[in-house]
N, CA and C atoms as an extended XYZ file, in Angstrom:
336
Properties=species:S:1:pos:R:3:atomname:S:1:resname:S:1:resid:I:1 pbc="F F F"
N       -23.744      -35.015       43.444 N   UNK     1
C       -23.603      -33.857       42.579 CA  UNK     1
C       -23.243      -34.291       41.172 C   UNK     1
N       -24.407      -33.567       40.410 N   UNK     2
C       -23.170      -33.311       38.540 CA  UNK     2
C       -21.972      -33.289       38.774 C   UNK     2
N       -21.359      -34.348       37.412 N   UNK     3
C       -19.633      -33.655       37.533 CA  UNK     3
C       -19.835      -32.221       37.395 C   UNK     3
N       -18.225      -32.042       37.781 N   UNK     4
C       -18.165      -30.572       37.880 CA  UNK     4
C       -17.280      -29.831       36.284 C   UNK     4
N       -18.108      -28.440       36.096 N   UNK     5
C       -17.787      -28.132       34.838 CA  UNK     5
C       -17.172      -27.143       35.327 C   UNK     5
N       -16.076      -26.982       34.647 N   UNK     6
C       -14.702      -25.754       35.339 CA  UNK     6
C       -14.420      -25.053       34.069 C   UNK     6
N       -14.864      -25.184       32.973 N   UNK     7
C       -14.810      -23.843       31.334 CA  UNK     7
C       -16.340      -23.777       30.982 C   UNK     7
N       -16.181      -22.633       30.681 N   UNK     8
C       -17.160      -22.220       29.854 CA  UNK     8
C       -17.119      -21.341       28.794 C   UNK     8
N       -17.461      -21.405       27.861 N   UNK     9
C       -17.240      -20.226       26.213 CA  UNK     9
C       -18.795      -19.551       26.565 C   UNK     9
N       -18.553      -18.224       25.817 N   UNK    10
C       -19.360      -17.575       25.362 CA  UNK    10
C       -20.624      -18.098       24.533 C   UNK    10
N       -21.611      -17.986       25.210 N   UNK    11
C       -23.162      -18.272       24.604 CA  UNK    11
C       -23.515      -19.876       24.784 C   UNK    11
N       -22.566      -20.584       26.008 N   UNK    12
C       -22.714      -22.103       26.136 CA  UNK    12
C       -23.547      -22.150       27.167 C   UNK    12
N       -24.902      -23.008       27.249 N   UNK    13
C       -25.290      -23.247       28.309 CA  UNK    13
C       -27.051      -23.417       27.827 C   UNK    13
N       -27.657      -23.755       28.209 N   UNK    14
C       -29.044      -23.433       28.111 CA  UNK    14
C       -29.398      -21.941       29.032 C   UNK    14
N       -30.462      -21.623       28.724 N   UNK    15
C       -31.467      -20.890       29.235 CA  UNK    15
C       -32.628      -21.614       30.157 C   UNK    15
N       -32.701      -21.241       31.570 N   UNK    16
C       -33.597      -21.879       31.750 CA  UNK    16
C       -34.709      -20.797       32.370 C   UNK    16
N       -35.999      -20.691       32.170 N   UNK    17
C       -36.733      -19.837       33.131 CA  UNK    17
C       -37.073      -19.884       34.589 C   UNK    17
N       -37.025      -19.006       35.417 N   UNK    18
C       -36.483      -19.040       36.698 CA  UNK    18
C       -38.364      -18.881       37.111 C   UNK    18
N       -38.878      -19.333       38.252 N   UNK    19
C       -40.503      -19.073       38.575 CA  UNK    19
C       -40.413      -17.434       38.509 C   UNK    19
N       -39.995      -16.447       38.755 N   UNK    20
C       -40.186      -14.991       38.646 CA  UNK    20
C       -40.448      -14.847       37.423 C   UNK    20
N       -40.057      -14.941       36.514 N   UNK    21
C       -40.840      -14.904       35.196 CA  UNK    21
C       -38.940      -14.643       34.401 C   UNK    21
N       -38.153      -15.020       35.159 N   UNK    22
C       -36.833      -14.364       34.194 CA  UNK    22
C       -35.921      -15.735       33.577 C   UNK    22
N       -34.709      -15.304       33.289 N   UNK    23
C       -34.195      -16.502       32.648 CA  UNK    23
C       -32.494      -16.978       33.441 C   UNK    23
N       -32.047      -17.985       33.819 N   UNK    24
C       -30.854      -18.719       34.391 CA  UNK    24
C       -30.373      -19.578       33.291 C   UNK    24
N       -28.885      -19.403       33.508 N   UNK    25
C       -28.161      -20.524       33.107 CA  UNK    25
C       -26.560      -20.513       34.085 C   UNK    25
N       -26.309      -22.134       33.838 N   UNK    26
C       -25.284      -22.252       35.250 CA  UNK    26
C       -23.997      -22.371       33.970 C   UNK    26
N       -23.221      -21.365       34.674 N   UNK    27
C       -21.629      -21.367       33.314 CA  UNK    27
C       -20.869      -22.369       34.095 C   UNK    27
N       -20.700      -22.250       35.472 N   UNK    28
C       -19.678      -23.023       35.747 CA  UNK    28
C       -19.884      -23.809       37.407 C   UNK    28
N       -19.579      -24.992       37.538 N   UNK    29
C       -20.182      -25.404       39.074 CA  UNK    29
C       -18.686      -26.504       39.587 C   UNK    29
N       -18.755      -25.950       40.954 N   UNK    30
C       -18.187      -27.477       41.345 CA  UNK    30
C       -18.937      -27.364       42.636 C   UNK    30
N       -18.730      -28.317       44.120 N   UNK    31
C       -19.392      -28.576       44.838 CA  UNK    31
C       -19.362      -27.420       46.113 C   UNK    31
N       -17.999      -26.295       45.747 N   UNK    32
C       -17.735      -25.741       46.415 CA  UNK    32
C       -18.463      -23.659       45.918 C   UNK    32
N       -18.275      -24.179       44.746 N   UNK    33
C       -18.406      -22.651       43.966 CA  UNK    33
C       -19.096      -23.121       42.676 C   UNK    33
N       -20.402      -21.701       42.464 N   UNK    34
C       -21.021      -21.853       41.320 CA  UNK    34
C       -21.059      -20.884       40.333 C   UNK    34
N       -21.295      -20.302       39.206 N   UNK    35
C       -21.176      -19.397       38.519 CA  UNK    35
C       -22.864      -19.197       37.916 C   UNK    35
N       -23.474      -18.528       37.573 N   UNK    36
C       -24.536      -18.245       37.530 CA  UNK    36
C       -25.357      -17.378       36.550 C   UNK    36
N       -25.614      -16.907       35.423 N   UNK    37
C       -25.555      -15.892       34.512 CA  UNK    37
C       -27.380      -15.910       34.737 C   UNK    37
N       -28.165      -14.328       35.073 N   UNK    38
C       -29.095      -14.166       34.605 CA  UNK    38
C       -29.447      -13.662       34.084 C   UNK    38
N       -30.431      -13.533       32.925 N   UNK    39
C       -31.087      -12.298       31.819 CA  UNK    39
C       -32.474      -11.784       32.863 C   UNK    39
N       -32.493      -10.637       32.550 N   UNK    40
C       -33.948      -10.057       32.961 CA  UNK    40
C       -34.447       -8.849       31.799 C   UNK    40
N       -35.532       -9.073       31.306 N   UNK    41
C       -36.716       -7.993       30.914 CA  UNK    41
C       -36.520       -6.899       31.370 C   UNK    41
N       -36.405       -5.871       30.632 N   UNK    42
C       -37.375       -4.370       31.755 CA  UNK    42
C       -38.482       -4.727       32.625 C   UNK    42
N       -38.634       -4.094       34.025 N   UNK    43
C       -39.096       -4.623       34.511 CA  UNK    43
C       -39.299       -6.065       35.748 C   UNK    43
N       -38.250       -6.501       35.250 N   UNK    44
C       -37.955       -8.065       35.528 CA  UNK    44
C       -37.620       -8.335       37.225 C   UNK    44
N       -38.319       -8.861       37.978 N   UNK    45
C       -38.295       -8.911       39.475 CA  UNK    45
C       -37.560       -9.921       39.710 C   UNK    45
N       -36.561      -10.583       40.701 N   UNK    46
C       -35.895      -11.096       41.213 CA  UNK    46
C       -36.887      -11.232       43.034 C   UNK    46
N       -37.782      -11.894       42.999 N   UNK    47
C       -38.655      -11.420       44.443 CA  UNK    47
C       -37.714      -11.787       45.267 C   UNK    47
N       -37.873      -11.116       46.196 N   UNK    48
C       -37.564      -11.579       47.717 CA  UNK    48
C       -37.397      -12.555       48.384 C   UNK    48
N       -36.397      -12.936       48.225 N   UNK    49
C       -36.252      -14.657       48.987 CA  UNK    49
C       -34.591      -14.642       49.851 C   UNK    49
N       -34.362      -15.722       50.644 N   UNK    50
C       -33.116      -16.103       50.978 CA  UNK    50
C       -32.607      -17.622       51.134 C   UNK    50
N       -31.503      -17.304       50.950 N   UNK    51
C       -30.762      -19.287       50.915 CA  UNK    51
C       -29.527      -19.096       51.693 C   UNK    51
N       -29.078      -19.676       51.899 N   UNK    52
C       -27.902      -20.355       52.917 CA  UNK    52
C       -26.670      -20.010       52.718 C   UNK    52
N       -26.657      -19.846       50.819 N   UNK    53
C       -25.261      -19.680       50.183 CA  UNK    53
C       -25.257      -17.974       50.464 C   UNK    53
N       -24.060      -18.076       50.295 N   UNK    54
C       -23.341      -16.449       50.095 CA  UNK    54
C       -23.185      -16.603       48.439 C   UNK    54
N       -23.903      -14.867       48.297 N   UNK    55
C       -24.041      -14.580       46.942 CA  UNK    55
C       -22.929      -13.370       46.417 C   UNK    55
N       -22.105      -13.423       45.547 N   UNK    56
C       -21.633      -12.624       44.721 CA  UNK    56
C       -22.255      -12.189       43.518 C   UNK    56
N       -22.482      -10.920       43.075 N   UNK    57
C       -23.433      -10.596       41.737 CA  UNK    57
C       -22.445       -9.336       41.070 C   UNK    57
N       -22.585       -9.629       40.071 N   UNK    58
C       -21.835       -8.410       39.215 CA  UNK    58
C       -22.849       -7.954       37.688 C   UNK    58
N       -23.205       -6.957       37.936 N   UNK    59
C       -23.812       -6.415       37.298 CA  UNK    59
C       -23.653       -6.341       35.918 C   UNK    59
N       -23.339       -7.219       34.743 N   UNK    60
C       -23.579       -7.061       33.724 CA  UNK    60
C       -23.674       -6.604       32.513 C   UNK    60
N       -24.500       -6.033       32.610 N   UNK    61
C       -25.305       -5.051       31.491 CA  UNK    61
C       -26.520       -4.923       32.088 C   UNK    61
N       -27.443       -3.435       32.178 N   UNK    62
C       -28.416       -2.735       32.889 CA  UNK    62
C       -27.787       -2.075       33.506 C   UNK    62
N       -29.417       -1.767       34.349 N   UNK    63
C       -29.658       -0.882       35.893 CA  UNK    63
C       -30.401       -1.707       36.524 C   UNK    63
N       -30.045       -2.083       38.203 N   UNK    64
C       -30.696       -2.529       38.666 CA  UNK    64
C       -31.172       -2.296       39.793 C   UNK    64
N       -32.384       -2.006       40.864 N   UNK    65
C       -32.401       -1.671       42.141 CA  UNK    65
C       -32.163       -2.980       42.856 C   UNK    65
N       -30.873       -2.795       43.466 N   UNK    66
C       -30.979       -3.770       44.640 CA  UNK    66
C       -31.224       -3.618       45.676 C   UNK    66
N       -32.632       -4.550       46.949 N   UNK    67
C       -32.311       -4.584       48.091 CA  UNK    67
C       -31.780       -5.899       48.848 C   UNK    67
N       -31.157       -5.469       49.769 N   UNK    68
C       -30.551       -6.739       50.989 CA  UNK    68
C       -30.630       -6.585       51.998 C   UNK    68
N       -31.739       -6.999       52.832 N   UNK    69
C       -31.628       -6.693       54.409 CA  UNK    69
C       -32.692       -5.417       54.665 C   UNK    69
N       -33.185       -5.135       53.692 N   UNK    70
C       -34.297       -3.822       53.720 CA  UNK    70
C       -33.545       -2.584       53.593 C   UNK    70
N       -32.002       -2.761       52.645 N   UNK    71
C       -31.702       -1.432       52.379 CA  UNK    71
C       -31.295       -1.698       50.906 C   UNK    71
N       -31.693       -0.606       50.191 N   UNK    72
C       -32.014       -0.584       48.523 CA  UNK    72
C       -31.113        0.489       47.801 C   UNK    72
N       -30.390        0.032       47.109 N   UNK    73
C       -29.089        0.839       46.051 CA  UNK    73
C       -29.511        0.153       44.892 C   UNK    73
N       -29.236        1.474       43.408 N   UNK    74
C       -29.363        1.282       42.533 CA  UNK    74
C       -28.132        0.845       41.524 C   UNK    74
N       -27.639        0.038       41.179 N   UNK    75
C       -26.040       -0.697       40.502 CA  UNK    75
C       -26.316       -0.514       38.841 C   UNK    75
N       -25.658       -0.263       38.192 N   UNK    76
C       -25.764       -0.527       36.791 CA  UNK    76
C       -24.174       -1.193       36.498 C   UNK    76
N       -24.301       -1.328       35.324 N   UNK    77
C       -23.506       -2.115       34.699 CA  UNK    77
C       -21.779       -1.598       35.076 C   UNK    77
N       -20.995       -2.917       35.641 N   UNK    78
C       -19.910       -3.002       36.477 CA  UNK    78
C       -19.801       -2.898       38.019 C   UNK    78
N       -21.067       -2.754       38.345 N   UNK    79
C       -21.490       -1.961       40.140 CA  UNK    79
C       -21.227       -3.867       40.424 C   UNK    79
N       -21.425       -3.798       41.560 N   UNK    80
C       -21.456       -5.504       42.126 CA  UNK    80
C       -21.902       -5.377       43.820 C   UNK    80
N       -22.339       -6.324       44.038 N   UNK    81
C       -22.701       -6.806       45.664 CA  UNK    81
C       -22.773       -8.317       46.342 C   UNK    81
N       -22.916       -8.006       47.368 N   UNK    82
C       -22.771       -9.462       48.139 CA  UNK    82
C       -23.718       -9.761       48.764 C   UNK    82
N       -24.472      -10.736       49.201 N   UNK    83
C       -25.491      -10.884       50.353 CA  UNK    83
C       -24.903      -12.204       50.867 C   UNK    83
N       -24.790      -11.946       52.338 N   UNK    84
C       -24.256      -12.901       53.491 CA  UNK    84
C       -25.263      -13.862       53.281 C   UNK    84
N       -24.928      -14.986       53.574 N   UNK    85
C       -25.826      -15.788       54.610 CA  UNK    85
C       -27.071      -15.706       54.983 C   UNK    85
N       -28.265      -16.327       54.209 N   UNK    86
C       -29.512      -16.285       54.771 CA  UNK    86
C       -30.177      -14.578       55.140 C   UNK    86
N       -29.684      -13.738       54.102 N   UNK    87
C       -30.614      -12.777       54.304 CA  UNK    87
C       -31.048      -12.322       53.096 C   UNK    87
N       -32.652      -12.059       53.697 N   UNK    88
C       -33.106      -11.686       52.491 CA  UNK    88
C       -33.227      -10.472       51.867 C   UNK    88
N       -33.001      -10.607       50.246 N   UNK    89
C       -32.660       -9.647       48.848 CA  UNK    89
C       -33.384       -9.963       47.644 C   UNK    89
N       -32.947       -9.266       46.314 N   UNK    90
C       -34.324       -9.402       45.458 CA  UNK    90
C       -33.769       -7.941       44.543 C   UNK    90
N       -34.318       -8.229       43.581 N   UNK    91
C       -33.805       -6.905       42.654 CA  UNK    91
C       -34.823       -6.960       41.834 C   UNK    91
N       -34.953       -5.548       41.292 N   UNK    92
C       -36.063       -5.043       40.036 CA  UNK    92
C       -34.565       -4.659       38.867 C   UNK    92
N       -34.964       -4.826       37.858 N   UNK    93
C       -34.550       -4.414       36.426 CA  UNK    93
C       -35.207       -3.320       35.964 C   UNK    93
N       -34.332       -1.920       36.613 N   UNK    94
C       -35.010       -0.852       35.998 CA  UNK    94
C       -34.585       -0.929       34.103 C   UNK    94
N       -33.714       -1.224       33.963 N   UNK    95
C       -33.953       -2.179       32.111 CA  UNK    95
C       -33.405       -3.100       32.176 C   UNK    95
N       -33.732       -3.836       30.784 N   UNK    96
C       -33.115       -4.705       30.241 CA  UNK    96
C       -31.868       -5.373       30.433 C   UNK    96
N       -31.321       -6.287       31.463 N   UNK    97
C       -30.002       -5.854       31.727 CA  UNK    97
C       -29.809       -8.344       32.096 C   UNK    97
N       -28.458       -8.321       32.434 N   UNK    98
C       -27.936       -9.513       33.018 CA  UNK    98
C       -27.137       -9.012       34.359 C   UNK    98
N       -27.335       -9.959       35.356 N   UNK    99
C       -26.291      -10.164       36.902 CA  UNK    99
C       -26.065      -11.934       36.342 C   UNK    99
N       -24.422      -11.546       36.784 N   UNK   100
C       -23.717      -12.936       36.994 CA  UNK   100
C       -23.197      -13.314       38.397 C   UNK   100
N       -24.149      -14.425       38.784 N   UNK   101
C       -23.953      -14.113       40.521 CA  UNK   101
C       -23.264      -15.404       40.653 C   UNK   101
N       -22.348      -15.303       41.489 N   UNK   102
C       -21.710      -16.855       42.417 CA  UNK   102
C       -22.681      -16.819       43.294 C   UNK   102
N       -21.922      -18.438       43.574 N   UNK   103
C       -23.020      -19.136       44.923 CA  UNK   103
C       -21.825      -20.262       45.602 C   UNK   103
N       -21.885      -19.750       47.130 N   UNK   104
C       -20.853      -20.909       47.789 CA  UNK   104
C       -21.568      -21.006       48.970 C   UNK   104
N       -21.423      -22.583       49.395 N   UNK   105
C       -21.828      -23.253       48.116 CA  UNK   105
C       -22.549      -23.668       46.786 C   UNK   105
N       -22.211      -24.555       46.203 N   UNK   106
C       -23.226      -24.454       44.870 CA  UNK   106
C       -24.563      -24.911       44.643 C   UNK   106
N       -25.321      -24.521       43.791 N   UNK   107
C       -26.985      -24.675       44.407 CA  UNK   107
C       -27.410      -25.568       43.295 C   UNK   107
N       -27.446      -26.718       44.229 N   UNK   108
C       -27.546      -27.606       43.918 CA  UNK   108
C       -29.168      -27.808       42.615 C   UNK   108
N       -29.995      -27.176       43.746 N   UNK   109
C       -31.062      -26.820       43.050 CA  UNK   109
C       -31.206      -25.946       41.868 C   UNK   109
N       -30.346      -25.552       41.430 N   UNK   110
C       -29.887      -24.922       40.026 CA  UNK   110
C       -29.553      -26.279       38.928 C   UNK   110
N       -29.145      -27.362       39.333 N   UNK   111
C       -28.696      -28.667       38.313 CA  UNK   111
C       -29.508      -29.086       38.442 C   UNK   111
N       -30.724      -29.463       39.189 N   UNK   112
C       -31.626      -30.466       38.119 CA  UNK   112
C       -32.552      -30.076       37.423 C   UNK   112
């Protein structure tokens, strides 16, 4: 693993584009816990996928439809959710908005 980065300031980090067409950057990681900031477009899909880690997401700024498990709630800005373990979720950006999601453990595949 990267050393591990435990601060982060406001507007530090790259941008990176995620294959859905949106944008990631990692604020904070160690081997146990990750921090996660994403931007999305109006519009902006998060497809359908699942991973291993347990996800924390806090809504940002926007509206977003979330589903997990094939049941779908709409969160806007301060709303938050969780997805267990290997099930699959995915969100649309009814606007313009950011989710800052944890990941435990940390995804690894986010650092290189």
């Amino acid at each position: 693993m990267s050393k591990p980065k435990i601060f982060s300031h406001a507007g530090e980090g790259e941008w990176t584009l995620t294959p859905d067409g949106n944008r990631r950057r990692v604020l904070l990681h160690t081997d146990e816990l990750m921090l996660v900031e994403f931007g999305f477009d109006r519009g902006g899909v998060g497809a359908l996928h699942s991973h291993p880690h347990v996800q924390a997401s806090y809504v940002a700024e926007g509206r977003f439809e979330v589903t997990i498990d094939g049941h779908t709630d709409v969160l806007e800005m301060g709303g938050s959710f969780i997805v267990p373990s290997n099930l699959v979720h995915g969100v649309k950006a009814l606007e313009a908005g950011r989710l800052v999601d944890s990941f435990t453990p940390h995804r690894a595949d986010f650092l290189d």
